[in-house]
N, C-alpha and C positions, 0 to 999 in steps of 0.2 A: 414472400419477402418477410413476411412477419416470423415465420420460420426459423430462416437462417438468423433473423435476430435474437430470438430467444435462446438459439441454440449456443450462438457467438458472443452472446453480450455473458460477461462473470467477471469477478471479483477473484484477482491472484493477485499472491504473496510475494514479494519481493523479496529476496535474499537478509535485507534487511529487518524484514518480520510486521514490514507496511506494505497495504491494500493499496491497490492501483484497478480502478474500474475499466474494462476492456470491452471494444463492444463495434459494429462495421458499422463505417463510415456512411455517413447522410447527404443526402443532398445538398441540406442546409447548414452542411459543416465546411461549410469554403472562408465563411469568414474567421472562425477557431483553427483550420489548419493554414490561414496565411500569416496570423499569429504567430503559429506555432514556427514557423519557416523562419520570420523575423527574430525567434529568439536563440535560433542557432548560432554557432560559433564556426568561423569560418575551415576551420579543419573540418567541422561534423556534415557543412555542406558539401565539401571537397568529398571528403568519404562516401555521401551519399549521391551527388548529382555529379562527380566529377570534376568539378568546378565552384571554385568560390562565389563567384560573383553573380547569386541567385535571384533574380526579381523574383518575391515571392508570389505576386498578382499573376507571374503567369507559370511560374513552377509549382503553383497549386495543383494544375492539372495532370500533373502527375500522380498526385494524391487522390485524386478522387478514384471511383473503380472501375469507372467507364461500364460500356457493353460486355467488354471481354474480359475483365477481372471481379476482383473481390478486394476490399480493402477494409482493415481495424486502423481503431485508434485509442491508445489509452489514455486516460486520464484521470488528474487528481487538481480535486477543487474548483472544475469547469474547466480546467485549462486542458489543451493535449501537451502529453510529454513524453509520447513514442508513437508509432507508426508502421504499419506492415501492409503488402499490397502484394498480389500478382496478376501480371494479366499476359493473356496466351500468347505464345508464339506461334501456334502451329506446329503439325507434326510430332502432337502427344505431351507438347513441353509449355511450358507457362516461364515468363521471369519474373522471381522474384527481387524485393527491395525493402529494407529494414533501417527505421531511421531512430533514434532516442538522443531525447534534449540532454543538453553536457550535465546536466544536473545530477539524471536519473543514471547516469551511464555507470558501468559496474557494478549494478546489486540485480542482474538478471533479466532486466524488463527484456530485454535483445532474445534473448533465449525464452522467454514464454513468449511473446508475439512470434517466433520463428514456430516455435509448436503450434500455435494455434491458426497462425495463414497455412503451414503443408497440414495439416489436420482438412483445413476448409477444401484448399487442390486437391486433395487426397478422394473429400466427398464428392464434391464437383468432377471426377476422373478425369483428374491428370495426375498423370502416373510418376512425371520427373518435374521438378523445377530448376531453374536454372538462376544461380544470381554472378550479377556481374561487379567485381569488385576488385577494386584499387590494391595495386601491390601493397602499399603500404599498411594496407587496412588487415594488420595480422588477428588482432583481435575477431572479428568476424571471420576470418579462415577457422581459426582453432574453433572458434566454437562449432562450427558445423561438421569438422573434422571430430570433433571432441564429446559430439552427444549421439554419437552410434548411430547417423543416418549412411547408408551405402551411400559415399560419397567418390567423387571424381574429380579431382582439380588437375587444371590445367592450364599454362602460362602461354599468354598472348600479347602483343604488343601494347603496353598500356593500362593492362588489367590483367587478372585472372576469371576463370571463368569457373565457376566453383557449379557443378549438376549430380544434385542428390535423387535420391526417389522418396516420395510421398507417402509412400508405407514403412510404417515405426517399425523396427526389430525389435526384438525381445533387449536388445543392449538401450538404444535410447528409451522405451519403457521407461526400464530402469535407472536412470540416469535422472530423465524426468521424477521418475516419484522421492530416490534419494536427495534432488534438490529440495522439492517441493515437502519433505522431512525436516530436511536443514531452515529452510524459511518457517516453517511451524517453531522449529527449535528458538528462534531469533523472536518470534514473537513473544513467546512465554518470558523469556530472560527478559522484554522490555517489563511485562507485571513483576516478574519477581528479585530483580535486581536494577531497578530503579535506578539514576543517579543522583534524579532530588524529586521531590513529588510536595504536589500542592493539594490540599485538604480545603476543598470549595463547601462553603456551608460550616468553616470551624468556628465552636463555638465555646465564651466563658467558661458555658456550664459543661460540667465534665458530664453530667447523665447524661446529656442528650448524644444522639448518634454520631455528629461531628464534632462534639465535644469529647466525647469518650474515645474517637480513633485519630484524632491529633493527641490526647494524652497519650495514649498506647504506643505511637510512634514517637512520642519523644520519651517516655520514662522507659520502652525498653531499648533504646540506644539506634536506634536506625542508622546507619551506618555512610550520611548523607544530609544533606540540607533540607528541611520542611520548611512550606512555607503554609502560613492562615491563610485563608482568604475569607473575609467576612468585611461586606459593603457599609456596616454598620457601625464596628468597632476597631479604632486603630491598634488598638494591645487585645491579646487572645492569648491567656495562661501566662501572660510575662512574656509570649514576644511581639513581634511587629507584625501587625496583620497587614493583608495587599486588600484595597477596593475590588480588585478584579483578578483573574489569571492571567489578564495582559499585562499588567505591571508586575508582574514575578520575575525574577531574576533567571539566569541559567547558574547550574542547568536543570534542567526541569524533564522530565520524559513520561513520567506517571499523574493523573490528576484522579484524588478519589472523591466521587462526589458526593453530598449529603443535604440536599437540598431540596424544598417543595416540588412533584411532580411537574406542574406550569414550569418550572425556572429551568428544569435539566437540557431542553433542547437549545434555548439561549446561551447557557451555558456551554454545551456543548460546543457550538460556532465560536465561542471565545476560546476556546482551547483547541481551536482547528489553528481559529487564525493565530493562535499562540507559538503553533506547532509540538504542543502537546503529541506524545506517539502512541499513549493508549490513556482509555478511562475506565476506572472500576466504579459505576455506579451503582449506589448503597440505596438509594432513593424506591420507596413505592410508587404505586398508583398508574400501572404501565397496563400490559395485556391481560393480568389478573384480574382487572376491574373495569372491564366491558369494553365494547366499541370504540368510545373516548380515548380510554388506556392503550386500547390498540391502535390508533392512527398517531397517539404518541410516539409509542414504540417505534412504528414503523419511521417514523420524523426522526427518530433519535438515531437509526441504525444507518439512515442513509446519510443524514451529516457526519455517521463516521466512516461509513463506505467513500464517499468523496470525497474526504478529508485524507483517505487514510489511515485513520488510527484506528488502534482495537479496540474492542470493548467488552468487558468482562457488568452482567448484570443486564437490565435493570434489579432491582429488588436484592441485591446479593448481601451476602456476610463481609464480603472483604476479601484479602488476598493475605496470605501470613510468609513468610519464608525464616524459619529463626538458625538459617548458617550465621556466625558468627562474626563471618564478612560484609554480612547482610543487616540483621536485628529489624526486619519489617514486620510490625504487630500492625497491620493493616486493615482490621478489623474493629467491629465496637462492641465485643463481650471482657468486661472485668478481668480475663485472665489471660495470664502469659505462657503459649503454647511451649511446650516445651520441648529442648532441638531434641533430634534425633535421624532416625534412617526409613520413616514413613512420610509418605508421599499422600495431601488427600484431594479431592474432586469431587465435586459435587453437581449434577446441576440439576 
């Protein structure tokens, strides 16, 4: 068992360029997946059970994986906000079933939990899966039609009966990894094309490192609102500083941090619950300086795995972009990069 978890449990990318932890379902996940049932919307129960009017106390049991299945569940921030399951039919075939909260619906979750249950049928040898699904529910057709699984649909009173095979072609491969290109691509454009970004740790004095990259962002023109954030001081260089990252304004998508090592994981949780979507932290004193550093670290990386957001650093320089649509000096050395048709990365 521990097995199939290590193997099952990871961290993929959303279309939108946000982390959603994925990983088969517990025993003790009956009271998070009756949650989870309670916050759907009654077309997404219809598409999924059939029918609207779902007790979720006892349509749990469909969620779980029983004897003769395997069931995932994703999730962000402790909550679940998608769902994948099969369990056998007999005679070589398993059915499967694919559910995601209205929230998360269209940036892909549907389509990685689909690869990742026939991945698990596929090991477990079952050779075809079978899903049963609502005329209406065209979205779910196309996609399984649409990611190069040998597929078979077929119309029956009521539903369609959609029986693919378990073994990836060289087409869905492909399809998969060109997604899974696009979601990396969506990530980057949150660091380097910001819509506002908050500078936690900014400070009067321009030497210092939160001082010096709230200057650089605003004398070389950022292309977008900053805000200060320093708990200490209401004005930061002439403008309005925020207490927190919770009191920031939208829109806000970038937070760079510049703060005592201790402070970055607190911080961190405030810019989850902010909804912050990535952070550049500038801050030392993480893996490079022992044990300490390193259960930091690891503190800091998994409130953003469960949050979601990206994270560029501990200990970094910053992030720069100087298109001209952009003007992000998001760094704290004295000088201004200058634009051009080179690209750098460091790590």
């Amino acid at each position: 068992m521990r097995d199939i978890v290590e193997r099952f449990t990871a961290d993929v990318v959303l279309t939108d360029g946000s982390l959603v932890r994925v990983r088969p379902v517990h025993d003790d996940d009956r009271p998070l997946l009756i949650e989870f049932l309670k916050t759907l919307s009654r077309d997404t129960r219809y598409l999924r059970f059939f029918r609207a009017g779902v007790d979720p106390e006892t349509e749990v049991d469909y969620l779980m994986p029983g004897e003769k299945g395997f069931a995932l569940l994703a999730t962000r921030e402790g909550r679940v906000i998608g769902h994948a399951a099969y369990a056998r039919s007999g005679r070589g075939k398993a059915e499967a079933g694919i559910v995601v909260a209205d929230a998360y619906q269209g940036k892909g979750l549907g389509t990685l939990l689909l690869g990742h249950i026939t991945q698990a049928a596929g090991e477990a040898g079952i050779p075809v899966l079978e899903a049963l699904v609502a005329p209406e529910n065209h979205h779910v057709i196309r996609v399984l039609r649409d990611l190069g699984f040998p597929t078979e649909i077929r119309s029956e009173p009521g539903l369609v009966r959609v029986t693919f095979a378990t073994s990836f072609l060289p087409e869905a491969v492909e399809r998969f990894e060109r997604r899974e290109a696009l979601a990396a691509a969506a990530a980057v454009q949150t660091f380097l094309r910001p819509r506002g970004i908050a500078v936690i740790g900014a400070s009067r004095d321009r030497e210092t490192v939160g001082g010096r990259i709230l200057y650089n962002l605003i004398s070389d023109g950022f292309q977008g609102p900053v805000y200060p954030v320093n708990p200490r001081a209401p004005i930061v260089q002439s403008m309005p500083a925020y207490p927190s990252v919770l009191q920031c304004p939208d829109p806000l998508d970038l937070a760079i941090v510049a703060v005592p090592a201790p402070a970055v994981v607190p911080v961190a949780k405030e810019c989850a619950q902010r909804g912050v979507r990535a952070l550049v932290v500038i801050s030392a004193g993480f893996a490079e300086f022992g044990e300490e550093g390193a259960r930091r670290q690891q503190a800091l990386v998994e409130v953003c795995r469960e949050a979601g957001m990206r994270l560029i650093g501990p200990n970094c320089m910053g992030v720069v972009n100087t298109d001209p649509g952009v003007s992000m000096n998001g760094q704290f050395v004295g000088v201004t990069p200058r634009s051009g048709s080179i690209g750098f990365l460091s790590q």
